[in-house]
TORDREN-768932 format. One record per residue (C-alpha): residue in three letters; x, y, z. Coordinates in pm, whole numbers, plus 50000, padded with zeros to 5 digits. Example, Ala and Ser with C-alpha at 12.3 -4.5 7.8 and 13.67 -1.06 7.14 Angstrom:
% residues 2
ALA512304955050780 SER513674989450714 
//
This chain:
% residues 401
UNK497625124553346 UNK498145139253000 UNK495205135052771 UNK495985122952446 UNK492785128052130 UNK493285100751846 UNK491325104651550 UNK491545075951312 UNK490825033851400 UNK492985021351157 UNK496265002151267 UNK498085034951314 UNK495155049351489 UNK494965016651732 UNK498465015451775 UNK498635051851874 UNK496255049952150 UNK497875016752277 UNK501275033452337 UNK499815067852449 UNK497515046252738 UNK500915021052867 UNK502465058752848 UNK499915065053119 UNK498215089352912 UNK493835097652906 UNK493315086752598 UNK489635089652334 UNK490005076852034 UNK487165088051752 UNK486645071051459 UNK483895080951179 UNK482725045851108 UNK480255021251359 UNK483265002651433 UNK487205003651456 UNK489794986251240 UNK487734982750918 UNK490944987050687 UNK492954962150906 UNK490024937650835 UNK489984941250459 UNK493734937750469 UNK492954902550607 UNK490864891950383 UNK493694879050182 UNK495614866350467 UNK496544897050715 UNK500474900650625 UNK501664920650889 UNK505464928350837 UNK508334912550630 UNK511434893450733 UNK514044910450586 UNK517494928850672 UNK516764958950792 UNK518494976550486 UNK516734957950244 UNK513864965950430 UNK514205005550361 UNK514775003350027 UNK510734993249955 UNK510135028350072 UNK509775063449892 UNK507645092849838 UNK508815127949763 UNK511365143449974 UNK511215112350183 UNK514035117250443 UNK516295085450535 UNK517965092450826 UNK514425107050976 UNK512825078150827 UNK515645054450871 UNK515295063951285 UNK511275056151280 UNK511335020951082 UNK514175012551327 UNK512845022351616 UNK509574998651591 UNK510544974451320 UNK509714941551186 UNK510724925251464 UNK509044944851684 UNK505764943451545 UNK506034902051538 UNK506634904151923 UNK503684927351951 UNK501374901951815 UNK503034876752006 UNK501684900352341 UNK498544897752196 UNK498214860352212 UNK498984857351803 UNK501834838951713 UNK503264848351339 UNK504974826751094 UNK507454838750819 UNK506574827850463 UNK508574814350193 UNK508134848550019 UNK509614865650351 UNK506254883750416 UNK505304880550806 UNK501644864650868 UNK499474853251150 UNK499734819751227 UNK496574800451103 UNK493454796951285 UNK491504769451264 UNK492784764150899 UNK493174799550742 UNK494954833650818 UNK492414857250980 UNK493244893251114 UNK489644894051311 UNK491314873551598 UNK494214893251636 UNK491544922651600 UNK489364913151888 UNK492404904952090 UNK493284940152077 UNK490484960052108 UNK490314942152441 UNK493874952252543 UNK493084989452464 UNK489594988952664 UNK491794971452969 UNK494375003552942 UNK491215028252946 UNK491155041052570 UNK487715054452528 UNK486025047252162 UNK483985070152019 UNK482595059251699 UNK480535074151433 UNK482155106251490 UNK483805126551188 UNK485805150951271 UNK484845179851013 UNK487655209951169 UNK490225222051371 UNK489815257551537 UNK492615276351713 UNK493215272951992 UNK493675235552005 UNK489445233751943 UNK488295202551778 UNK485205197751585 UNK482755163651526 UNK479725154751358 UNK477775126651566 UNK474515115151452 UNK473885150751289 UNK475095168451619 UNK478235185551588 UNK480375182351895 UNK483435206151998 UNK485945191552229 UNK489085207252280 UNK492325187552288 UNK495865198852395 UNK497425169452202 UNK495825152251888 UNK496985122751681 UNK495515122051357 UNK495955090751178 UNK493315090750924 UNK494155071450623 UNK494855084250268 UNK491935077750010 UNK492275040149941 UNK489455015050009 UNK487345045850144 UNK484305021350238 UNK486545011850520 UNK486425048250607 UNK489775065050449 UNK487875090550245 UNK490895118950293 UNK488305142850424 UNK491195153550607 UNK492645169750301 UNK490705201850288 UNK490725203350663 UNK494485206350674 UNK494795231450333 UNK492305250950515 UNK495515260850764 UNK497945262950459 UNK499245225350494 UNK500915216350218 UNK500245185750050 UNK501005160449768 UNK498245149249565 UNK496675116349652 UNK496965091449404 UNK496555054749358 UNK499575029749471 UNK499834994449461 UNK497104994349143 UNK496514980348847 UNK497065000148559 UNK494765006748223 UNK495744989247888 UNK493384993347559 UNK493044962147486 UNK492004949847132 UNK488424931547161 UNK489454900247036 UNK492244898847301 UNK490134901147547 UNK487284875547408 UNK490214853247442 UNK492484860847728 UNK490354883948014 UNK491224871348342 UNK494044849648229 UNK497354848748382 UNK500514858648228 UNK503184832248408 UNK506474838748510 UNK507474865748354 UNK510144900248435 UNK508214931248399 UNK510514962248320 UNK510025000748415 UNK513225023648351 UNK515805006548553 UNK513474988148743 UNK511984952048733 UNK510154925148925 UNK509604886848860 UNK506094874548915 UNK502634873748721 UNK500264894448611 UNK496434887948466 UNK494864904148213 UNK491914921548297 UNK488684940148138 UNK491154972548231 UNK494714965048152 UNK496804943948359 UNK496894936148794 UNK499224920948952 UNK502284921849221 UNK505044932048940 UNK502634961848849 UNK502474970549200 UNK505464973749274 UNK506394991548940 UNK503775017949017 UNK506365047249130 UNK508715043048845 UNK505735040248641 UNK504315076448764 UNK507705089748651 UNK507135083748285 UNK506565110248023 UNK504425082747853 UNK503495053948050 UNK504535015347967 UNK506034986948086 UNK508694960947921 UNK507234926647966 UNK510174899347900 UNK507544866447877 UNK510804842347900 UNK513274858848117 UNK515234822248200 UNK515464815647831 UNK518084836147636 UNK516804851347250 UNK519364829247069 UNK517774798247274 UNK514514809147139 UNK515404812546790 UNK516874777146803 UNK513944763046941 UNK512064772146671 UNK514094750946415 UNK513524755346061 UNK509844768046115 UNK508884790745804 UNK504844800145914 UNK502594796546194 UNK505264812246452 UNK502974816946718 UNK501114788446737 UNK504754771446706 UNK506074788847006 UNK503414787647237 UNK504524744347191 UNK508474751347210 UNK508754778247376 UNK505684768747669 UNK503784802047631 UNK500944807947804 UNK497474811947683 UNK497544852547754 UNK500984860047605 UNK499544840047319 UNK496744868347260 UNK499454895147313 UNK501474882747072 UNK498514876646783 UNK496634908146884 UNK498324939547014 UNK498294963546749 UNK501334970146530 UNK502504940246610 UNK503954915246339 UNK502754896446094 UNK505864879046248 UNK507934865545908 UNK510804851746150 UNK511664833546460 UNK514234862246507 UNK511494889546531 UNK509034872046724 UNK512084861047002 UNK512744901347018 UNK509294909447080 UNK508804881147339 UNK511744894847534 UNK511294932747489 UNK507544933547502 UNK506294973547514 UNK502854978547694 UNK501615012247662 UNK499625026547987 UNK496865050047943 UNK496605057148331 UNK496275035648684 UNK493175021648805 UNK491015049349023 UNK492055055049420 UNK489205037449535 UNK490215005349399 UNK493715008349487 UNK495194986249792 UNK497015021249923 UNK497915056449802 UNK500535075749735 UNK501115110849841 UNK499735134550146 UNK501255156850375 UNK504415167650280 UNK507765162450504 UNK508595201450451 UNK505595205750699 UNK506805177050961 UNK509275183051207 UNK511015153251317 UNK508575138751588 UNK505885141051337 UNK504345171951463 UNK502975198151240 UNK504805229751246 UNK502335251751190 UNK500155238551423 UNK501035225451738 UNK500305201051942 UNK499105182451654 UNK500795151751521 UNK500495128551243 UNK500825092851146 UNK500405061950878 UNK498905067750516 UNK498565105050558 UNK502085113150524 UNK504005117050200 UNK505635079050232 UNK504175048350003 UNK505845012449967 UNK504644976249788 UNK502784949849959 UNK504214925850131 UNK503984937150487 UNK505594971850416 UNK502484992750437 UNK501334980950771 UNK505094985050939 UNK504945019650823 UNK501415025951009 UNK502835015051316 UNK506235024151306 UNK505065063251250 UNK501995055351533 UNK504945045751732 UNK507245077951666 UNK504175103251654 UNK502775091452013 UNK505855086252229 UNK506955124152090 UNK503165134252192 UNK502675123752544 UNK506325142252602 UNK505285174952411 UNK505195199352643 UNK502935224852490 
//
């Protein structure tokens, strides 16, 4: 019986130790926090959305990261996908239902979307296949030859394993327990990796003071935000910061990309500029209070439009229409990694080989938010997890070191 050491109790973590045990493998699984699955319970909060429905090539497209290799990747999405997962919960005695939006959630329990059910449901699989938790342990270093190292309750523990799964998070929600301790552990044996950095963020705006006195926390309605060649429908609010939001999420790579960092906010994207200006009739003054009535602005765009600096005094219906279709935001910077829903970055393909396995040090493999992949919400992020988990562990009880 092979023994199989998973450090890490997030969903790629769990996942890993579930297909390393049916593999017949020994398997521990350690875990720095009191308790397992933290991160997958805070993904819940909001209703746990676990995959998304789409074609398969659609599906691909939500992902990148530097060097990010399709065909490699292309072969682990594939080979656990969305459909996959759904059946998996199904296993566990969790039906899921497929939103209008696409994205892939739990059926409701007793009125509302909870991932603690599904949770406890599996944590009671993994004890029936013989996976051994071992919480409160932080791993702190690796030691040739194959020589793990912990801190328990200020002990430090060496153990040593023949084949290790790390899946330890990258450096979002870190209360959960993804602090990317990990990092200097891995540079420490000339790893090489990309920066962490926030994904799936807000991002900072310097907002005039009387914009915010009127429009903090207010929603900006169906609107197109633009980034370079890309754009996404949706809404955004306005916050204390700058602006959050699913459009800004998903924006966030092009974003990075910038020189100078903005976004392109069209605030009537069914409504053409020439409809605009004829709306406004033979209106002389007053524009904005005039379109917020014909043209059904919101509140927030409102502010934007009387407050962002060097911005009007608007003189025409024709000027105003331009900037309410070709709105510029300037970005000072996203919101820090701790506040971030994930995070982009971590160790770098160049150092994978392609059953996730370090290659320069053996025997060791890798899955979820640690690797050098990010994608939008919306059920992409957790596929990922266990789609790598998947790949990383069926390659790992097979190594033959």
């Amino acid at each position: 019986m092979k023994q199989i050491t998973v450090i890490g109790g997030g969903p790629a973590g769990l996942y890993a130790a579930e297909v390393a045990a049916t593999m017949g493998a020994k398997v521990d699984l350690y875990d720095a926090m009191p308790s397992v699955g933290r991160k997958f319970l805070v993904a819940g909060k909001s209703g746990l959305n676990l995959t998304h429905d789409s074609p398969i090539d659609d599906f691909l497209t939500k992902y990148s990261g530097a060097d990010l290799p399709e065909e490699q990747w292309r072969n682990i999405i594939t080979s656990f996908d969305n459909h996959a997962l759904r059946k998996w919960a199904s296993g566990l005695g969790i039906e899921t239902f497929v939103a209008s939006s696409g994205k892939v959630f739990p059926s409701p329990d007793k009125g509302s979307i909870k991932a603690a059910p599904l949770l406890r449901s599996w944590i009671r699989r993994l004890r029936k296949l013989g996976v051994i938790f071992h919480t409160r342990h932080t791993w702190t270093s690796f030691e040739k030859p194959k020589q793990l190292t912990f801190c328990h309750q200020d002990a430090v523990l060496s153990l040593k394993s023949d084949v290790t799964i790390l899946a330890l998070g990258g450096a979002s929600w870190p209360q959960t327990g993804s602090t990317a301790s990990w990092v200097d552990i891995l540079k420490s044996h000339d790893i090489s990796i990309t920066p962490l950095t926030s994904a799936n963020c807000g991002w900072e705006v310097v907002w005039p003071a009387p914009l915010l006195e009127e429009a903090e926390g207010l929603p900006l309605k169906n609107l197109l935000l633009k980034s370079g060649d890309c754009s996404r429908h949706g809404e955004l609010v306005i916050t204390r910061h700058g602006l959050e939001g699913g459009p800004i999420y998903h924006l966030g790579p092009s974003i990075r990309q910038q020189q100078e960092a903005h976004v392109v906010i069209d605030f009537k994207p069914n409504t053409s500029h020439e409809d605009l200006v004829s709306r406004m009739g033979k209106v002389t003054r007053n524009f904005v209070r005039e379109a917020r009535r014909r043209w059904k602005l919101d509140p927030a765009t409102c502010s934007i439009l009387k407050h962002m600096p060097e911005r009007g005094p608007w003189k025409s219906a024709e000027q105003l229409a331009r900037e309410v279709k070709n709105c510029r935001i300037p970005l000072t910077g996203p919101r820090p990694i701790t506040e971030a829903i994930s995070s982009a970055g971590g160790i770098s393909w160049q150092e994978l080989d392609d059953s996730l396995m370090l290659k320069n040090l053996p025997g060791i493999f890798v899955a979820g938010e640690m690797i050098d992949w990010e994608a939008p919400t919306g059920g992409y992020l957790m596929q990922a997890c266990f789609a790598t988990a998947a790949h990383a562990v069926k390659n790992a009880v097979l190594y033959d070191q």
